[in-house]
Structure formats: C-alpha cells, structure tokens
C-alpha positions as MATLAB code, in Angstrom:
seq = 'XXXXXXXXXXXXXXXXXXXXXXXXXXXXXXXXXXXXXXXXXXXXXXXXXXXXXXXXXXXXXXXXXXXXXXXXXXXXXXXXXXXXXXXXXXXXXXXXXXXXXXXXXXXXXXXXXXXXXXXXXXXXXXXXX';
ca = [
      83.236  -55.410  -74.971;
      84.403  -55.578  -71.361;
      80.980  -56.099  -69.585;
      80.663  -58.541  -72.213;
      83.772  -60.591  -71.611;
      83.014  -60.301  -67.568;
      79.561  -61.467  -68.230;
      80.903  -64.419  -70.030;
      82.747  -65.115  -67.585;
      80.157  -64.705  -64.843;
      78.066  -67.028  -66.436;
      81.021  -70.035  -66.654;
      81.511  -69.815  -62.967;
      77.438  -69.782  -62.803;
      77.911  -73.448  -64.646;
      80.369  -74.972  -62.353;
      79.794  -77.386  -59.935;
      79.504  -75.958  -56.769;
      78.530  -77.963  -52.741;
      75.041  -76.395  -51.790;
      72.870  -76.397  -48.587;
      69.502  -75.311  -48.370;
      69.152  -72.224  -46.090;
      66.693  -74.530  -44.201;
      69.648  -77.186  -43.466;
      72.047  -74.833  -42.130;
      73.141  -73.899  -38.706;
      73.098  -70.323  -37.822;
      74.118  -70.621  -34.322;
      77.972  -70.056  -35.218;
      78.088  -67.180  -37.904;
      81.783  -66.611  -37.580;
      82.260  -67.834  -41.039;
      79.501  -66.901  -42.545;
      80.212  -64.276  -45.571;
      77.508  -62.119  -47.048;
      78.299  -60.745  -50.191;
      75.003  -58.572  -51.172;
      75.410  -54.613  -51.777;
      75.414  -51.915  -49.093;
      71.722  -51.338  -50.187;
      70.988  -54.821  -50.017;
      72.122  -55.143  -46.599;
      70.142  -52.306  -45.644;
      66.619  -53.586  -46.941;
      66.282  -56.525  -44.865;
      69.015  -56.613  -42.118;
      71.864  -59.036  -42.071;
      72.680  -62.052  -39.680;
      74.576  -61.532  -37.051;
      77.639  -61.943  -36.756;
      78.263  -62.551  -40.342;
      81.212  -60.923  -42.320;
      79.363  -58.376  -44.535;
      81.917  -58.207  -47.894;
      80.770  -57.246  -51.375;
      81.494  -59.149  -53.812;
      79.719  -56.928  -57.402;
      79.277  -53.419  -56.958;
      76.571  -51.510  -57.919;
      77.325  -50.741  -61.530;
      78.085  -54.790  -62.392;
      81.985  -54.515  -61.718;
      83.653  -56.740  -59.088;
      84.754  -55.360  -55.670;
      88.636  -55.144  -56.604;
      88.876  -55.571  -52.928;
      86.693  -58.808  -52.469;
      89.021  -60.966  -52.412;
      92.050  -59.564  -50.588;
      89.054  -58.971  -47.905;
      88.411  -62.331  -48.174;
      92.139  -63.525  -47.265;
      92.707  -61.150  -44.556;
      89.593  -63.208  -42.248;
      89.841  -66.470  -43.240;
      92.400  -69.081  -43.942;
      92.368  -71.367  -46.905;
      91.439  -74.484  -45.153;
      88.211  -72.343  -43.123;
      85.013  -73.822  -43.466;
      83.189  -70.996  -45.187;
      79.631  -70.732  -46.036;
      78.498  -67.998  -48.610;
      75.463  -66.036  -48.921;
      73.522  -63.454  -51.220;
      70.397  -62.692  -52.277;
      69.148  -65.632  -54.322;
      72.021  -67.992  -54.375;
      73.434  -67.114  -57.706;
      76.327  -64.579  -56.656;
      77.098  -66.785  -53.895;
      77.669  -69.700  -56.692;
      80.221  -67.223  -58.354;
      81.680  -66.440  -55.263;
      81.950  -69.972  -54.130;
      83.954  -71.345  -57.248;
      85.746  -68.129  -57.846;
      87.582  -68.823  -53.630;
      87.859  -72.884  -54.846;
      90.094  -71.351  -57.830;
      91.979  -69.153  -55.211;
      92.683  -72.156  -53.264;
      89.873  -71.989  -50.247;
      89.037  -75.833  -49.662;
      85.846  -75.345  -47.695;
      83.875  -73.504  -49.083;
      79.542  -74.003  -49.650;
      76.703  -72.079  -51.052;
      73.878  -71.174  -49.219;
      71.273  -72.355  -52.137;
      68.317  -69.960  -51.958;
      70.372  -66.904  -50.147;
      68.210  -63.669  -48.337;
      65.065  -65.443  -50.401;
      64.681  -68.181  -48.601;
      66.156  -66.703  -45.310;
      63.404  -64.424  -44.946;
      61.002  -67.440  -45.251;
      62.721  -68.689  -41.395;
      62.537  -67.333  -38.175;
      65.833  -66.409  -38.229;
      66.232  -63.002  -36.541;
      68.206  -60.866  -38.380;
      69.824  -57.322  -37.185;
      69.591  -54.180  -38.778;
      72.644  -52.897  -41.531;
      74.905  -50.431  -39.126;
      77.145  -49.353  -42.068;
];
C-alpha cells in the first residue's frame, strides 16, 4: 500500500506543469547549478558533466533519498537558477515541481535528460564516487 500511495503520488507531480529546455538549447558552459539526480550506477555508466552537483533524488529500490532535499538546500538558495537533469527527463519533472512546492523559484527541466545528452558533443567526465 505504500509504494502504491508514493507511486500515486509520483505520477501527480509527473502531470504538473513544469518550464522545460531541450538539452540541445542549453548552455553547459556554467554547470554550477546544474543538479543531476540519476543513481550512483547511473552516474557510473556514462560519466557525468562536469561540474554538476551529483544528488540522488530515488534510490535504488523506488524510495526517495530522505536526504535529497536537505542536500538540495544546503547548495543552493531559493531564488538560484537551477536546472535539473536525469536520465530521460521524467525524474527531473518530479524533481522540478517537488523544489517549486519547497519554495525554489527557478527552477527548469532538462527535457530529454542523459538521452539526449549523449546525442551532443558534450564531453562528459567519468563518475569518481
């Protein structure tokens, strides 16, 4: 009943409107506030960008990092311009309304995530964990 009822709600912050921009139409030449919230083993399979703040967001088994978003307050103030990035895009749309409800103004999606990043020649660096 508990995955259930996080599922559920999951999938309501999957239908809220959240700002998006294409992989392709952002700049990676600052990546100070750029969070990636893929898994350890994510991370791992294809690098990360540099520079970017690497914090997990669902844990392997489903759950949500208890930690995410205290981790999230402790490197970036409310009014930060943050962009958000996972694998596909669809974590980073939960991640992006869930920090709009928490008061983060700024906040965007990175539509496509890893996916389409791969697609660019944007050099990533290998996972030091």
């Amino acid at each position: 009943m508990k995955k259930l009822l996080m599922f559920l709600g999951l999938f309501g912050f999957l239908n809220a409107d959240v700002t998006n921009v294409k992989i392709s139409e952002f700049d990676f030449s600052n990546n100070e506030n750029l969070i990636d919230v893929r898994m350890p083993k994510e991370y791992a399979e294809t690098g990360v960008v540099n520079g970017a703040k690497l914090i997990t967001y669902l844990n392997e088994d489903g759950s949500i990092n208890p930690e995410f978003l205290n981790e999230v307050n402790k490197n970036f103030a409310k009014d930060s311009k943050i962009a958000i990035m996972c694998k596909s895009g669809k974590r980073s749309a939960m991640v992006t309304k869930m920090l709009e409800q928490n008061g983060f103004t700024n906040i965007i999606n990175l539509d496509g995530g890893m996916n389409e990043l791969l697609k660019t020649d944007i050099k990533l660096v290998p996972y030091q964990n």
